[in-house]
C-alpha positions in Angstrom: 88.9 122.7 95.4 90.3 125.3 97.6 93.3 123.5 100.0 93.9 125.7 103.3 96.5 125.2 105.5 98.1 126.2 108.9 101.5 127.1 109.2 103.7 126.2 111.5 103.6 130.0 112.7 100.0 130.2 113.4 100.6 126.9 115.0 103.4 128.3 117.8 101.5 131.1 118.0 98.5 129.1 119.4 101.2 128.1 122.1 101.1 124.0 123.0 101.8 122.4 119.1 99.1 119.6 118.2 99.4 116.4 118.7 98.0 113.4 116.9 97.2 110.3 119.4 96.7 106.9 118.4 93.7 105.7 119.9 92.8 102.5 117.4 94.7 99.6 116.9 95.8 98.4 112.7 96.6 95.5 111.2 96.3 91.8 111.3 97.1 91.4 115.0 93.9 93.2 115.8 91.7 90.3 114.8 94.4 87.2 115.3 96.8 88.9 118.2 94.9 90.3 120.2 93.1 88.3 123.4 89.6 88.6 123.6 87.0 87.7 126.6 87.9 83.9 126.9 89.8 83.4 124.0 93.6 83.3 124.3 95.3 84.4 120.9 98.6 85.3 121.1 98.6 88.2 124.2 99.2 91.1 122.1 98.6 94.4 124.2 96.3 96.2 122.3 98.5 99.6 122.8 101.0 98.0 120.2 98.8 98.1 118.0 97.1 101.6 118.2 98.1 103.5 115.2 97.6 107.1 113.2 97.2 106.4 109.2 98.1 108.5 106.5 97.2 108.2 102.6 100.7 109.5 100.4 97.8 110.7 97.9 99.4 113.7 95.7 97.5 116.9 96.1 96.7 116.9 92.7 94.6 113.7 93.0 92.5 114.5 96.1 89.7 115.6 94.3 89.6 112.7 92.3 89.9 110.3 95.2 87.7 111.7 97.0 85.1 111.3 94.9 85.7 108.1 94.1 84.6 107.4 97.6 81.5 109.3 97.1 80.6 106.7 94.8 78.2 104.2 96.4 79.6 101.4 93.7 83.1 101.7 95.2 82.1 101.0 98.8 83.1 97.9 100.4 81.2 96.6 103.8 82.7 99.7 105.7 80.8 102.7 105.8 82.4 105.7 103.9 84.1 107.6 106.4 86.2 110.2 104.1 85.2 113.7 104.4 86.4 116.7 102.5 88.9 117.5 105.0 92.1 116.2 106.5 95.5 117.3 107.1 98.5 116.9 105.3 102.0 116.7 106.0 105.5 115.6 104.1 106.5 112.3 104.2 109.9 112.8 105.3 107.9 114.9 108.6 106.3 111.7 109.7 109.1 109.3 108.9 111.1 111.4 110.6 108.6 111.0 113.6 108.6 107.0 113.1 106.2 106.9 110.7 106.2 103.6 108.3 104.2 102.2 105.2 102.1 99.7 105.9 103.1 96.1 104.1 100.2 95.0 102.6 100.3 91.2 101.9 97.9 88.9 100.0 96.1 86.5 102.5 95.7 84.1 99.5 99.3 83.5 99.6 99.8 80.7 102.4 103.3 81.1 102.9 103.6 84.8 103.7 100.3 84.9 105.5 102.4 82.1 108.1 105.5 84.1 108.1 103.2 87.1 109.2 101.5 85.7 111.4 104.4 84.3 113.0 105.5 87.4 113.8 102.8 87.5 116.6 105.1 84.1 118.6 104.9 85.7 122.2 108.6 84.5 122.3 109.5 87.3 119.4 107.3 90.2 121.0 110.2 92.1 122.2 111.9 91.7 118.8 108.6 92.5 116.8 106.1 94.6 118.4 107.4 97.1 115.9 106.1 96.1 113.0 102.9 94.2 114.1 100.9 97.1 113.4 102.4 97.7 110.2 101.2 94.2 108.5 97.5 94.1 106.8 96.4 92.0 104.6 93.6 91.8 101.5 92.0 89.7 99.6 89.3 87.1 100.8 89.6 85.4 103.6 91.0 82.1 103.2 89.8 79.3 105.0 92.1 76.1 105.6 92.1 74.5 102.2 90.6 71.1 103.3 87.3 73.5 104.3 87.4 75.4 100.8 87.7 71.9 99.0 84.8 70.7 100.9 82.9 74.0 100.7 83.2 74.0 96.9 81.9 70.1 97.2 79.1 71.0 99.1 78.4 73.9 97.0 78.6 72.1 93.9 75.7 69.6 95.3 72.9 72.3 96.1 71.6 73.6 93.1 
């Protein structure tokens, strides 16, 4: 697979240097944060949330991950949206910039999913806004576990 790149001459040669712009918001404050027609959540701006995300995938394995996405039996609800181009940077470039990994959390675990999420308090705001865009969760949803109890119940009943 042939990898291209553009220097950082030909880049000050083209005069005004790129610029990346964060135009959708990340994380678990999109869904739970953020306030929504008539529904008050927790009055997140959405421009806290707006984000630009990078994969730290080595060179060497982007021909393998990419077609791992090709692969129809890998795909999740989301439509495949990686193409066979992208650009690529060092890590210590974006850090440098303010960029940060992403803490992924299990959903499943109650306790950590609360201490997230109450990171979103609109009395810590100031304090947090930082990282609210920098927490994301996986796993299945988990519904509150009186609801899964009777949802296995119920479940259990209909044959």
């Amino acid at each position: 697979m042939p990898i291209s790149c553009l220097s950082q001459a030909e880049i000050e040669k083209r005069g005004t240097p790129p610029t990346l712009q964060a135009r959708a918001p990340f994380g678990v404050f999109k869904l739970i944060g953020v306030n929504t027609g008539r529904k008050v959540k927790m009055n997140i701006p959405v421009s806290w949330l707006k984000s630009v995300c990078f994969s730290e995938t080595p060179l060497r394995e982007l021909k393998s991950f990419y077609r791992a996405t090709q692969d129809e039996k890998n795909w999740t609800f989301k439509a495949n949206k990686y193409q066979k181009y992208g650009l690529a940077f060092h890590a210590e470039f974006v850090r440098g910039r303010g960029g940060q990994p992403v803490f992924y959390y299990d959903r499943r675990n109650i306790p950590i999913t609360q201490s997230v999420e109450s990171l979103g308090h609109p009395d810590l705001h100031e304090k947090t806004k930082a990282i609210l865009p920098l927490c994301e969760p996986y796993g299945p949803k988990v519904l509150e576990p009186e609801k899964e109890i009777d949802d296995h119940v119920r479940k259990r009943r209909h044959f």
